[in-house]
C-alpha positions in Angstrom: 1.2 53.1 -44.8 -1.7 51.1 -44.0 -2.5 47.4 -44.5 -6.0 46.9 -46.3 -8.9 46.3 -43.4 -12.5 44.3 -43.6 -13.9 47.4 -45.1 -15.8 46.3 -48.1 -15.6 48.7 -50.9 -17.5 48.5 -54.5 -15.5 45.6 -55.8 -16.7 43.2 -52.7 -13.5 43.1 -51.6 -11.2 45.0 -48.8 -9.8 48.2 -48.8 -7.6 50.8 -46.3 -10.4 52.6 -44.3 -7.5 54.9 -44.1 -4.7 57.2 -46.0 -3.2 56.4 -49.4 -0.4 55.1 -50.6 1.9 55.7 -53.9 2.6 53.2 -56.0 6.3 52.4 -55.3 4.7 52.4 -51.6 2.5 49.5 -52.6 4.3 47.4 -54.8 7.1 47.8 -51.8 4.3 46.8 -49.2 2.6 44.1 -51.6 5.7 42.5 -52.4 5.9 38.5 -50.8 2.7 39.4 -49.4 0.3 36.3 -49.4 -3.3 37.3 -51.4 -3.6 39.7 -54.7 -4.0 43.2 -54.6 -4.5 46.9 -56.4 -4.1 50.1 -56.1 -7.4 52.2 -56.9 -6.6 56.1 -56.6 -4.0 55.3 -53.3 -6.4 53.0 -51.8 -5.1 49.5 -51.3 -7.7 46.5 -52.8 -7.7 43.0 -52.0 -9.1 40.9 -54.9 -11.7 38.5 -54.2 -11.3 34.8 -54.3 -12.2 33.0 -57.6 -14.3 31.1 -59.4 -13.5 28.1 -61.6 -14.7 29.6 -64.5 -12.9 32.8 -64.5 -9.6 30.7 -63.4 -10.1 28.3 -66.5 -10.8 31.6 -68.6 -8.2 33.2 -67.6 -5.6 30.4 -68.5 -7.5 29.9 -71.8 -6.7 33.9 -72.8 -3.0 33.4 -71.8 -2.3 30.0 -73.9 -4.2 31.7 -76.8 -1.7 35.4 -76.4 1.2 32.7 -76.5 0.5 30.4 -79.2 -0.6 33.8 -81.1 2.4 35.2 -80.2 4.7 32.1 -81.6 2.0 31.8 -84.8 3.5 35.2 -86.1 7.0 35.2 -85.0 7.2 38.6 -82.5 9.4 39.3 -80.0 6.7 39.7 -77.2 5.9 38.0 -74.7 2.5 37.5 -72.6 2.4 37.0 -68.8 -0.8 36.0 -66.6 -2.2 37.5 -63.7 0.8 38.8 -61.3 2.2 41.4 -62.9 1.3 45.1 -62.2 0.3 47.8 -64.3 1.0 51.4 -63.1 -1.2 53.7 -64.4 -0.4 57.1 -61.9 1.8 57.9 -58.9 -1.6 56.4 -56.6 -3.0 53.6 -59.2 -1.6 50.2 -60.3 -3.4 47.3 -61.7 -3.5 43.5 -62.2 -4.6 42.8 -65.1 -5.6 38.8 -65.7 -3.4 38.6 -68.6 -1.1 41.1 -70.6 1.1 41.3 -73.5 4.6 43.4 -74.4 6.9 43.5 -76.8 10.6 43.7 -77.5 13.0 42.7 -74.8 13.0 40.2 -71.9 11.3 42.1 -69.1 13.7 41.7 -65.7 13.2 38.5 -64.4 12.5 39.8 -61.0 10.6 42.8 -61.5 7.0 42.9 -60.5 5.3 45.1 -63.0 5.2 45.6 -66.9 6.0 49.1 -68.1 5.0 48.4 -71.5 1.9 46.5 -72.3 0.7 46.4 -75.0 -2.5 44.4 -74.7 -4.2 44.0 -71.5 -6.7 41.3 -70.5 -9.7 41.8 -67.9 -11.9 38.5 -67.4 -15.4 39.4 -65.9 -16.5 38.6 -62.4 -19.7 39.2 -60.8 -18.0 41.9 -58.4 -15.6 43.3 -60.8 -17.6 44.6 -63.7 -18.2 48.3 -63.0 -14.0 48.6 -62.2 -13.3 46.7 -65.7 -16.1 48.2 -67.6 -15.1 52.0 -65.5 -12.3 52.9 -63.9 -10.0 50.1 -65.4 -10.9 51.4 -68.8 -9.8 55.3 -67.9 -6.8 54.3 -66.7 -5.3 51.5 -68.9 -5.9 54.2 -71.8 -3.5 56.3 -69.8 -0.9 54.2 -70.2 1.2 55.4 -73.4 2.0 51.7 -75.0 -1.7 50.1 -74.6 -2.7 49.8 -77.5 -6.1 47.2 -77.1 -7.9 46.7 -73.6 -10.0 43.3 -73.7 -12.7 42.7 -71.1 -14.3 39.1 -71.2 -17.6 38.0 -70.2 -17.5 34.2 -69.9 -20.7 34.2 -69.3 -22.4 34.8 -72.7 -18.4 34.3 -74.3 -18.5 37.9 -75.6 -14.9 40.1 -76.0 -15.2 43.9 -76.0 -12.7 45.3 -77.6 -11.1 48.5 -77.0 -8.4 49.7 -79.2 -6.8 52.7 -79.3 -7.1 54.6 -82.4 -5.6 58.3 -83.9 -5.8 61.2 -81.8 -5.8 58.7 -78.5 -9.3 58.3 -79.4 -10.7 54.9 -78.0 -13.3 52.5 -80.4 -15.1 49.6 -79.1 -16.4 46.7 -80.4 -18.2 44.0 -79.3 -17.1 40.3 -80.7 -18.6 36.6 -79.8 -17.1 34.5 -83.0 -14.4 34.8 -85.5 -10.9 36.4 -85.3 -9.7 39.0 -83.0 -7.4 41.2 -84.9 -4.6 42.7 -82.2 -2.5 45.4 -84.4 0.0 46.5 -82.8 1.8 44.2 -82.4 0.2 42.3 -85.2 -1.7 39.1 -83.8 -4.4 37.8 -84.9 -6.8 35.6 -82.1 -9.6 32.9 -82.8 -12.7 34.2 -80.4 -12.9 30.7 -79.2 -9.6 29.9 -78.5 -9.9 32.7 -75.4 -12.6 30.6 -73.6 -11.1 27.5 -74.8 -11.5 24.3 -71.9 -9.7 21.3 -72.1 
């Protein structure tokens, strides 16, 4: 097991020069370690420092999951950044913000086995993973049903949702209502970007 290095790899961040790891061996390596990471095809990824806009967006998408969430009475819950996504035995993701359903999710586990929804916000060194790899492999996961990317930028959502025969459609959507079903939410456009 190797610790990530300087190396800079497409994201702008670091990553192990150096062998893989699985996934239990990461979230077993990651866990109480200071920083955020992934796990791109065994290759450990240390996320870049950022930016006040994408922090603020980020919060805005969470509050807006949660009061959706309450608005229609479902037993889900949504969770920011922090909680990991395992998509293969060499690839697990952070995603900014998620949603699942049904019960309580252990209190001290450190990843989600059932999202639902899954919430990427744009960064300047992060858009060909979202836009690329991140949308392969959340679609991999079994319960994801919609994969959002944001763009704060220009305040544009595109949409992902899976459809019959695992087939994926996108949209792209900059006013309006979000509709999320499964589980059944429904989302004001501006309420993700939302700024006190």
């Amino acid at each position: 097991m190797l610790p990530p290095t300087n190396r800079a790899d497409e994201m702008g961040a670091r990553a192990a020069p150096d062998g893989r790891m699985t996934t239990e061996e990461f979230l077993a390596w990651a866990e109480g370690r200071p920083g955020r990471y992934e796990l791109i095809d065994g290759r450990v990824i240390a996320m870049s420092p950022e930016r006040v806009r994408h922090a603020e967006v980020k919060f805005a998408v969470c509050r807006a999951l949660r009061d959706a969430i309450r608005g229609a009475g479902l037993p889900c819950r949504a969770m920011p950044d922090g909680m990991t996504v395992r998509i293969d035995d060499h690839t697990a993701f952070e995603p900014d913000a998620l949603v699942y359903c049904g019960g309580r999710a252990d209190p001290d586990a450190v990843e989600i086995t059932n999202p639902v929804i899954v919430v990427e916000v744009v960064s300047p060194g992060t858009r060909s993973v979202d836009q690329g790899a991140k949308l392969r492999g959340y679609f991999r996961v079994p319960s994801i049903a919609h994969y959002l990317i944001l763009y704060p930028d220009n305040r544009l959502v595109v949409h992902h949702a899976r459809g019959t025969d695992d087939a994926v459609a996108t949209r792209m959507i900059s006013e309006g209502t979000l509709p999320l079903d499964p589980p059944g939410l429904t989302i004001s456009v501006a309420d993700l970007f939302a700024q006190d």
